[in-house]
Every structure is written in C-alpha cells, then in structure tokens.
N, C-alpha and C positions, 0 to 999 in steps of 0.2 A: 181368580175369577169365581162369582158365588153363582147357584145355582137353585133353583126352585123345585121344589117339590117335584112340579111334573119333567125336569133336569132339564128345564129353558133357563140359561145365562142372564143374570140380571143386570141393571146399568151398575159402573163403578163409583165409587163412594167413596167421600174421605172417612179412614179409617179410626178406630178410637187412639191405634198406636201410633199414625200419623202427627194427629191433634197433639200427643203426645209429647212427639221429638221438635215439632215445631215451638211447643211452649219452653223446652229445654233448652234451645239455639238460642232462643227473646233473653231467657234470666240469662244466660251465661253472658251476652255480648252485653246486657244491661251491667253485667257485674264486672268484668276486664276493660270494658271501654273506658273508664274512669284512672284504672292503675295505668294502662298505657300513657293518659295525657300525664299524671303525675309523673312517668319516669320519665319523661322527655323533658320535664321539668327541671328536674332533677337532679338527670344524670345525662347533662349536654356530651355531644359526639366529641369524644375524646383524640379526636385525629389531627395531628402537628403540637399537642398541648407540650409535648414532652420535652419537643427540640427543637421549638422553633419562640421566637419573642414575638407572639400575633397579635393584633388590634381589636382593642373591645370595643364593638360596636353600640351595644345599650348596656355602655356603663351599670346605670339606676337598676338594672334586674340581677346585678350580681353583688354577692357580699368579698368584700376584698380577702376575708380571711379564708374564704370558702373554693380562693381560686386555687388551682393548682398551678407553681409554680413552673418557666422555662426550663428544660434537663439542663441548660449549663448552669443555671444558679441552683437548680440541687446539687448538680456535682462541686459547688465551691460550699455549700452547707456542709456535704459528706466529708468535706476535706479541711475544713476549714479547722480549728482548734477550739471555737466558741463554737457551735452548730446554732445552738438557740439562739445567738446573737440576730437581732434584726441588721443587715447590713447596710451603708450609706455607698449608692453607686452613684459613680459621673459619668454620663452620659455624652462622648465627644463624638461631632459629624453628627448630632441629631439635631433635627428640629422641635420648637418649645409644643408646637402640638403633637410631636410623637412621644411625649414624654406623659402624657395624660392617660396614654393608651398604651403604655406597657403594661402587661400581666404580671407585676411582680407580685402581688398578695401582700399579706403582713408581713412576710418575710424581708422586704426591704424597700427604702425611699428611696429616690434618686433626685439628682441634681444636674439638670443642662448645663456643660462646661463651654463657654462664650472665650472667641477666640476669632479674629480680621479671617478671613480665608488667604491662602496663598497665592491664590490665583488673580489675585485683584491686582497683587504685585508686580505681576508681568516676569516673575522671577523664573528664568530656564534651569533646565541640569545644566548646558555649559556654563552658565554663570555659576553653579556651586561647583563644577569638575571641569576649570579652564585649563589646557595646556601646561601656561605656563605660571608662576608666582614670582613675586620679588621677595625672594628667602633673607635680603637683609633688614625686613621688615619686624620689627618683635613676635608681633601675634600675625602679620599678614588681614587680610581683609577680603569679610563675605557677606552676603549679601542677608539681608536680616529678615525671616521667617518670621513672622508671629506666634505667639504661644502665650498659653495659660496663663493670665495673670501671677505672680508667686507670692503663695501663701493667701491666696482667695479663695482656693476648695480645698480645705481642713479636714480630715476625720473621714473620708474615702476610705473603703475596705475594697472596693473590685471600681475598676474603671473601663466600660464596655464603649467602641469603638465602631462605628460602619468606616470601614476602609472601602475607598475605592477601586476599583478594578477595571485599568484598561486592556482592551484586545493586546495580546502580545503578539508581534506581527513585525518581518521585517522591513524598516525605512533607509533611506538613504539619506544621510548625512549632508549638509555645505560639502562638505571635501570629499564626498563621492565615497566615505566609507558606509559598510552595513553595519548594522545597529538592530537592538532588541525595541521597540515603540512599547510602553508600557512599562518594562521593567525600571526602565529608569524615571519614575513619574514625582515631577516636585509637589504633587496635592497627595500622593499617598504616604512621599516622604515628613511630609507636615502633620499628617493624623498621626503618624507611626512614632514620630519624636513627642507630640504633645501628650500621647497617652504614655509615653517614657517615662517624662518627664512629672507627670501627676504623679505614677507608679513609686517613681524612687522620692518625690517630695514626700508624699505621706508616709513611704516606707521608714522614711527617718526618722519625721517629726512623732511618729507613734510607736519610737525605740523599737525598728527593725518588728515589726507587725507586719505580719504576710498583708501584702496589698495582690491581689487578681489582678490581671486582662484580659478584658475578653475581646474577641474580635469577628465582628460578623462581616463576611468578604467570600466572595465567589472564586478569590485569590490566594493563594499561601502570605501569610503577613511575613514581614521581612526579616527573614531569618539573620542578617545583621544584627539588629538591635532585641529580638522575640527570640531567645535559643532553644530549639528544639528540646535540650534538656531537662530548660523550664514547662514543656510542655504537658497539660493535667490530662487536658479531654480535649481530643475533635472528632465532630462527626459534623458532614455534610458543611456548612457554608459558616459553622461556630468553632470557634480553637479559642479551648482558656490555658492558662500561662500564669504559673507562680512562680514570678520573674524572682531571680537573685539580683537582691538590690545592689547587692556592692559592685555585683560586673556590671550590671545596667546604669549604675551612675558613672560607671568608669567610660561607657557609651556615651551619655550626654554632655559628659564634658568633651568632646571633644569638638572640632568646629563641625557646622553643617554640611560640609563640603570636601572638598580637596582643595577649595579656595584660600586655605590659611594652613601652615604647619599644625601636624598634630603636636597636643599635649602630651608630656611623660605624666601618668598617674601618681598619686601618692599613695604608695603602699611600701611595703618592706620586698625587697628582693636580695633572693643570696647574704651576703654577709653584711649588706651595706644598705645607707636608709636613705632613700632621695625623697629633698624637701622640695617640693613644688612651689612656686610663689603664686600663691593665691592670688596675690593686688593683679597679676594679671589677667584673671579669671572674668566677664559679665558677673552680677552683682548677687543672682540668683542664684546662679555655680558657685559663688564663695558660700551661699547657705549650706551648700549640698557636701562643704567638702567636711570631715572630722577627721581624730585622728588615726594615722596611718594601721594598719592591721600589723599583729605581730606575725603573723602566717609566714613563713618559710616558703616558697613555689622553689619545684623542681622542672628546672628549665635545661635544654639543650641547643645547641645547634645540633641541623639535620640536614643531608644532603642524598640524591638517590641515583643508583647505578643501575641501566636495565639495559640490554640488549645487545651490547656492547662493550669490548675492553679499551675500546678508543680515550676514553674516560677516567680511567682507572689512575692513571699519573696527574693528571689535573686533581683528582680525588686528593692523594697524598698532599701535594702541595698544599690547596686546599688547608687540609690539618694543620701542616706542619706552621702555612700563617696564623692560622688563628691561635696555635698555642702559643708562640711565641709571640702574642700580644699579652701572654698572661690570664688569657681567660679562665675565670671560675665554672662555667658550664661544662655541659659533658659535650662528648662528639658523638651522634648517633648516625649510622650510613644505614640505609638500607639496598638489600643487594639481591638480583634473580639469578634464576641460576645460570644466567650466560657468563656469570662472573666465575672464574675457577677458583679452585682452591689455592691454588700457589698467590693469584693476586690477594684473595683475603687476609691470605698473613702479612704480607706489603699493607694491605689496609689498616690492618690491625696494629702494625708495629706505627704507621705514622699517626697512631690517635685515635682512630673512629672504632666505636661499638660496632660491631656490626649484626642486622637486623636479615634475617632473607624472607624477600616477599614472593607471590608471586605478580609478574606484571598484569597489566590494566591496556588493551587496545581502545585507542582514540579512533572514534566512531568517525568523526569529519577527518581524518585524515586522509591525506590522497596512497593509494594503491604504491607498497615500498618508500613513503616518503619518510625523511629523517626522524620525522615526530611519531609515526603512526603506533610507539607503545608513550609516547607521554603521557597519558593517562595513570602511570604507573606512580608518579609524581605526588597523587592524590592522596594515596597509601599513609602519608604522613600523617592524614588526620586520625590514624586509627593509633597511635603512640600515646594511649590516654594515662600513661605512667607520667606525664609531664604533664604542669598546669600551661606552660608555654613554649614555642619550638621557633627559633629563627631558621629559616629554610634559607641555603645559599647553593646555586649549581654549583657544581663541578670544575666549572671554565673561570671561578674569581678567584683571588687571592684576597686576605685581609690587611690593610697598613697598618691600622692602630685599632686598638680595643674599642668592640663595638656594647657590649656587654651591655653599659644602660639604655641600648634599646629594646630592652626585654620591658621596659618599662610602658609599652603603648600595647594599646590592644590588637584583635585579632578584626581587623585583616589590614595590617599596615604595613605601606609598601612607597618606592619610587613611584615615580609616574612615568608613563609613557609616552606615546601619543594620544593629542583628543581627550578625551575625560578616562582611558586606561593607567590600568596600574602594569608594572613589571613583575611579571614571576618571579626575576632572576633570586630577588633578596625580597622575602614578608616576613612578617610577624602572625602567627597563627596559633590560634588556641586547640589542642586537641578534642575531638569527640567522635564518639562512634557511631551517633547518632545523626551527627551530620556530615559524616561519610558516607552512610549510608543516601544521604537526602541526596548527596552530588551523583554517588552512583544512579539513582533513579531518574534523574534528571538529565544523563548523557545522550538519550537518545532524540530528545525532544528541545534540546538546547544545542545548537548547535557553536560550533566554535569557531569565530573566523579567521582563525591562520591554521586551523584544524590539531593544535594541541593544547595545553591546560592552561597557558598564558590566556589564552582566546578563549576558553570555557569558563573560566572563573571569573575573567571581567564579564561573561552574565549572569553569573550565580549571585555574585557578589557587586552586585553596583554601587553602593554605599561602603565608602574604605576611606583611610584616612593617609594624610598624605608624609611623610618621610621626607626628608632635605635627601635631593640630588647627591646629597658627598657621601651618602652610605650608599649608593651602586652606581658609581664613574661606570658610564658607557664607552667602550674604548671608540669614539664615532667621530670623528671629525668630517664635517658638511662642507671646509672651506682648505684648495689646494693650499699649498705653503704652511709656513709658520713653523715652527718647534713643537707643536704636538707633543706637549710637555704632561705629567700629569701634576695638579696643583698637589701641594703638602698637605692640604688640609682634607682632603681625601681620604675619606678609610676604608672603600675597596676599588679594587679595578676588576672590574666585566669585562671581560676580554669576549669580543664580536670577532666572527670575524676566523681564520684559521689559527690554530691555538698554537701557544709558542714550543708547546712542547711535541706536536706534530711539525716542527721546525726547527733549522740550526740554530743557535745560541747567536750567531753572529749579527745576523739582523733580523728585523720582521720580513717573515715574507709574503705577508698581505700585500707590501710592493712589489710583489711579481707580476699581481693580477689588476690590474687596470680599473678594474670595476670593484676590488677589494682595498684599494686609496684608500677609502673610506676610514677601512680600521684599522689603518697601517701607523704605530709608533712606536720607533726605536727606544722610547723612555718607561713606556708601558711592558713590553718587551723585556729590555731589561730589570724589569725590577720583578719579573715574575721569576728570575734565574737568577736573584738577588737570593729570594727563597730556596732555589734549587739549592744553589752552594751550600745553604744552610743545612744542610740536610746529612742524615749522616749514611755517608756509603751504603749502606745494606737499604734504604731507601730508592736513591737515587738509580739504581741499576732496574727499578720498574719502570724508569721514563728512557730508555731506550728506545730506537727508530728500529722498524724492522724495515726487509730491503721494498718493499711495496712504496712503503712511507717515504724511503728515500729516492725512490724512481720522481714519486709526486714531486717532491721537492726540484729535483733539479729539472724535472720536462717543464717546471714551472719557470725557473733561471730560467733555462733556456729559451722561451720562450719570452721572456721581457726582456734576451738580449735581442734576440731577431727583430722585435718588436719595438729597441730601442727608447725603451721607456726614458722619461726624462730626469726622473728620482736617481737615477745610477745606480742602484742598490745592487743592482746585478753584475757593476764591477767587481761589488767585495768576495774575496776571494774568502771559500768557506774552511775551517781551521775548528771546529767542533771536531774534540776526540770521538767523537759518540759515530761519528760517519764510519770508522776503523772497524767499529764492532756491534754491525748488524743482526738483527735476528730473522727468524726465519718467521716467526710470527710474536707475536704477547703474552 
C-alpha cells in the first residue's frame, strides 16, 4: 500500500512490474502456442501403435512411409534374415475393406486371400470325427473344406489370420455325452488349415524360405497344426509362428478329419525308406510332396508305471511282445517311486529303459478313484531325446510289428467313442513346451472320465485316425459267438480284469456278469502265449499274491451260486502259480 506525504493511503494501481509480467505471459503463450499445434501434428498419440493392427481413419494426412509399424511385424523384420526386405502378406478371414486400413507402412503389401467360407457348407465336427469308418475303403471319404486356391498366392513371406473364437462352455451332445462347445469349431478349423496350407505352399515354392503366421484371436490357435515350438512372439490377442514347414506339411497331408484313415508320411525312418503313393494324394498335396529327408529320427516305444505294482507284469509282457516282433526302436518305461527296486530289475531285464518320474494328480478325478495319478501319463511328452514316441499301456500285448507306424504324426490314435480318440495306443511327438501348455491347462479343462484319455480329447480335438487292428479292444457288445481275435490284428487291449491278475486256465471276466463284456478265452490265451515265451527269471514277477487269489476264487464262487450260463466256473483250476503264493509283489 503507497502513502502520501501527510501518511493518508492512496487508491491502488497497476503497477509498472505488473504491466510487466503481464506482457511476459502474452509473448510466451504467443510463442509455445504454435509448437504445441505443431507437435500434435507431428507426433500423433502413440498408444496401441506397437501391438495392435489399428484402422487409419484419414488415410490422406499420413505418409505411409512415415507410419510406424504393428510390434508383430517388427518382431518378423527383427527376425526375419532379409530385415530390409519389403514383405508380401496374405491376409485370410479379412474383409477387402479391412485391407486398405492396415498400418503396414513401406514395410510391406498385402494381399486379401479369397476362399467359400465353411459354414455355408452346413459342414459339422461329427461329420469330420464320425464314430465309425469303412476301413476297406482306400482313402475313406470326407467332407470337402474349401481352401485357397493352389498356387494363386505366390511369393507370401508372413500370412496373418483373424481366427475365430467361440465361448468354450459345456454342451450336451445327441447321445447325452459332455462336450468342450468351441474347441471343436469347424470355421476355426478352416482359417487354421487354410493359413497351413499358404504357409507350407510358399515355404516350398521359395526353397524352404521362412514363411510367418500370424494370428490375431482372443483364443490360443491350435496348438495341433501352430507348435508352440514354432512359436516367435505373443502378447495379448497376436501369436507369430515360424512354422517348420516339413512337420507342417506332414499336417496338411493328412485328411481333415478322423473321417478317412490317416496317411503314412514320406520321410526316412530307422533303417528303412517308406514310399508313399502320391497318385493317392488330392492334386495340391501331390505339389506339396518332394523328396523324402535323409534325417535319421530317434524313436521309441513308451509305456508308464505309477502308483502301483498291479502293473508291473503286464509291463514285462508288454516288452517281451514287442521285441519278439523284431522291433528296431528302443523300450523307454517310465516309473514313480511306488515301483521298488527289485521290480525295476524285472523291468529291465524284460527290455524297457527305465526313466523315474515323478507322478502327476488328475484334477477331475473322483476322491481314491483308479485314475486319480493319470495324469502322470503326460510325462511322456517331456522325453525330447526322441523326435517320436508310440505310447502303449501296460494292459496290451503286441502280435506283429507295428514299427511303421512311426510313420504318422503326433497325435495319432484309434478311435473311441463319438468324435474321441483312445489313449490306450498314439503316436506322439515330444516337446517340453507342450507339456508344459497341458500342465497349465489341467485345471481349467476339465476331463470327462477324470483321467488323461478324457483330458487330451480336449486339448487335442484335431487328431488323425489309425485303423482299428492297431488297438483290438478286447469288447464284445453281442452274448455268443467265439470271441475270436482276428489275425490281422497287431495288438490286443485287454479291458476288462487282466489275465495276469487271473489263472491261465480261463478268462475270468466270465465270473462277473457285468464283465461278459470283455470275457475271451482266445485273447486270454494268447496273452500267456507270451508268458510261456518268457524266460524263467521273467516269469516269476507275474505271480499271484494270496489277496489276488482270494479275488479270484470269491469270484468262482460266486458265478457258481449265481449259476452263470457260460459254465466257466465248472473248469477246474490247475495253474501251478496257485501252489506258490506271495505275501505281496
């Protein structure tokens, strides 16, 4: 406040230093107001640019060379072996005006890949995974998917994808079973083959040039035909994939379904070179096939022992058929430690490596039920010393050499029921990576018989199908008959109570009324066709202990009171093995 002469307060006043900072505030906002419009110009909001493929709204204000690229297509320039190379992408599941409005920059062109949709077809999963097939058919018959014209898109280096993604949610089947809804989708199965199938056409035509996929999906793409191993980059709802073309073409040869026997590959295995006959091949698969690899794979049979010595003599047997077909692979078992040591030298001496794991608890299992460590099962995929593993339980024997079925891919199996496959006997590729993905996936998938048969038909809904005569179910649906097993047969699955928890003299699935089922004298015997074969120091770990033999005969006894009509329970039992009981295994 100013004051006068005679110290009266005078009125207030803009000051000179006021005027001052006022004039100061004018210039500077006169001088930054211009650079802020400029950088907004400039230097647009950088947010989603990196990871996401977004829509240019006003094309005309940006210079294409100027944009910045989607993070999956730098991560395919970072990795690529040309980086400066401009790249040619196809574009499949997009539409022709979402192709104007991708942000690829100079870095690369793209091409909309034109293809019927599937769904127009009226085409289901059961019509590609029906029950049953007519296996005297040559190639069998399935229903025909559309796909990419062959040899109409040339010169592709990455081929990006919108995969669809339904709710996965349990339904109920016609036949009253549960079911995964979404995992088994014939329009994701369609995108998932047709960008297979561009991937390994270009991969050839431009002598084994990494060809990309990319895949944008709210869903894991299907780890069947997409291997995790190929896998480069994902984050959020983009996964790219620098597929190896030769397993991926060994994929698309095969049929679409479970509706047709699978193909044996042409490649080189073990000693010996199987020639496929291309004339049988669709016209495009005969483009796709060259000649075979000299590659050498190191393959095994594998079978797994956990919780249990019940198992341990089916185990031997086991070996002792398969070598005595002559097999050229190895025997790998893998064993927890409820196995002792005295059985592992029985193990050992009848053939099998043996591996010790430890077991795996199956989440859907019910509380003490039979299966509640099959999970432990899984464990096979972690054996990445083999490029291939045929998996056989415990409970089969081998009739004749199965050996070129090492020749099909991963995950090739019998069928089941419905669109399922059989655990009993696959074909499976090792990896660690994707033992890992089934681990992650146990608690959110559930299994419907609650052990690994019922887990992997959802992991795995896309699998190819196996002739019936490589895992005879020992099952007969219809009383009577000779319950023979045909010749041409090369294993028997024994269902059902196992021969070797039993006397040699007959099956005694005919004890139990409700075990008819998997009741034959010829199956039966030819499992103790093996025994015989066996050499003493063997044979003495398939002994009954007296628990074993109480079962047996309360069971006799019991279909004699019950007078069953098989008579089996007249035969009088005469197995020396009854003489010399053990107290346990």
């Amino acid at each position: 406040m100013a004051f006068t002469k005679l110290g009266q307060p005078t009125t207030p006043s803009i000051s000179t230093s006021s005027k001052r900072r006022f004039i100061i505030l004018f210039l500077l906002f006169i001088i930054f107001f211009p650079l802020l419009f400029l950088s907004s110009a400039f230097f647009p909001n950088p947010q989603h640019l990196d990871d996401v493929v977004h829509l240019q709204t006003h094309p005309t204000f940006f210079n294409p060379n100027k944009i910045k690229p989607p993070r999956w297509l730098k991560v395919i320039h970072e990795t690529h072996l040309w980086p400066h190379e401009t790249l040619k992408i196809g574009l499949v599941n997009f539409e022709d005006q979402e192709e104007s409005h991708l942000k690829l920059g100079g870095t690369a062109e793209s091409v909309i890949i034109n293809f019927e949709s599937v769904v127009s077809s009226n085409i289901t999963w059961e019509d590609l995974f029906p029950e049953w097939v007519d296996e005297t058919k040559p190639r069998g018959s399935c229903p025909e998917i559309p796909m990419p014209e062959p040899g109409k898109y040339s010169g592709l280096d990455v081929v990006v994808a919108q995969l669809p993604c339904k709710e996965v949610e349990e339904e109920i089947d016609i036949h009253g079973n549960v079911r995964k809804a979404g995992m088994r989708d014939v329009d994701r199965l369609q995108i998932s083959l047709a960008t297979a199938r561009l991937v390994v056409e270009n991969g050839i035509s431009q002598e084994n040039k990494d060809v990309y996929a990319v895949f944008i999906a709210k869903c894991e793409p299907m780890m069947e035909l997409f291997r995790c191993d190929d896998l480069v980059w994902h984050k959020g709802d983009y996964w790219v994939y620098k597929p190896n073309v030769e397993k991926l073409k060994e994929m698309i040869r095969m049929p679409v379904g479970s509706c047709a026997l699978a193909h044996p590959y042409v490649g080189n295995s073990g000693s010996r070179q199987l020639q496929a006959n291309t004339n049988e091949l669709p016209h495009e698969l005969q483009l796709l096939t060259r000649s075979p690899s000299t590659y050498t794979r190191k393959e095994a049979y594998v079978t797994v022992l956990h919780s249990s010595e019940d198992y341990v003599c089916g185990a031997i047997a086991l070996a002792q058929s398969i070598l005595q077909t002559n097999t050229t692979k190895d025997l790998i078992l893998l064993a927890d430690h409820t196995i002792s040591y005295h059985s592992i030298l029985g193990l050992q001496a009848a053939g099998w490596k043996i591996k010790r794991i430890d077991r795996i608890k199956s989440p859907s299992a019910k509380i003490d039920a039979y299966n509640k460590w099959n999970y432990s099962k899984l464990r096979i995929w972690q054996l990445t010393e083999y490029d291939k593993l045929m998996f056989i339980d415990s409970d089969f024997i081998v009739l004749h050499n199965i050996d070129h079925f090492f020749e099909f891919p991963q995950l090739s199996a019998a069928p089941n029921d419905n669109w399922l496959f059989n655990s009993g006997i696959m074909l499976l590729e090792p990896s660690e990576c994707f033992f890992d993905n089934l681990m992650s996936k146990r608690y959110t998938l559930k299994s419907y018989n609650g052990g690994d048969q019922g887990y992997l038909n959802e992991v795995l809904t896309w699998w190819h199908r196996l002739t019936l005569k490589i895992n005879f179910l020992k099952f007969f649906d219809k009383e009577g008959g000779d319950r023979l097993v045909p010749e041409d047969r090369y294993t028997v699955h024994f269902l059902g109570t196992k021969p070797w928890l039993c006397y040699r003299d007959y099956d005694c699935n005919w004890d139990r009324q409700d075990y008819h089922l998997f009741a034959s004298d010829d199956a039966h015997a030819r499992w103790w066709q093996v025994y015989d074969a066996m050499p003493n120091k063997l044979q003495k770990y398939c002994g009954m202990t007296r628990r074993q033999d109480r079962g047996v005969r309360n069971r006799k006894a019991n279909a004699q009171k019950a007078d069953l009509s098989d008579g089996h329970w007249k035969i009088e039992l005469k197995d020396p093995r009854q003489y010399d009981l053990m107290e346990s295994l």
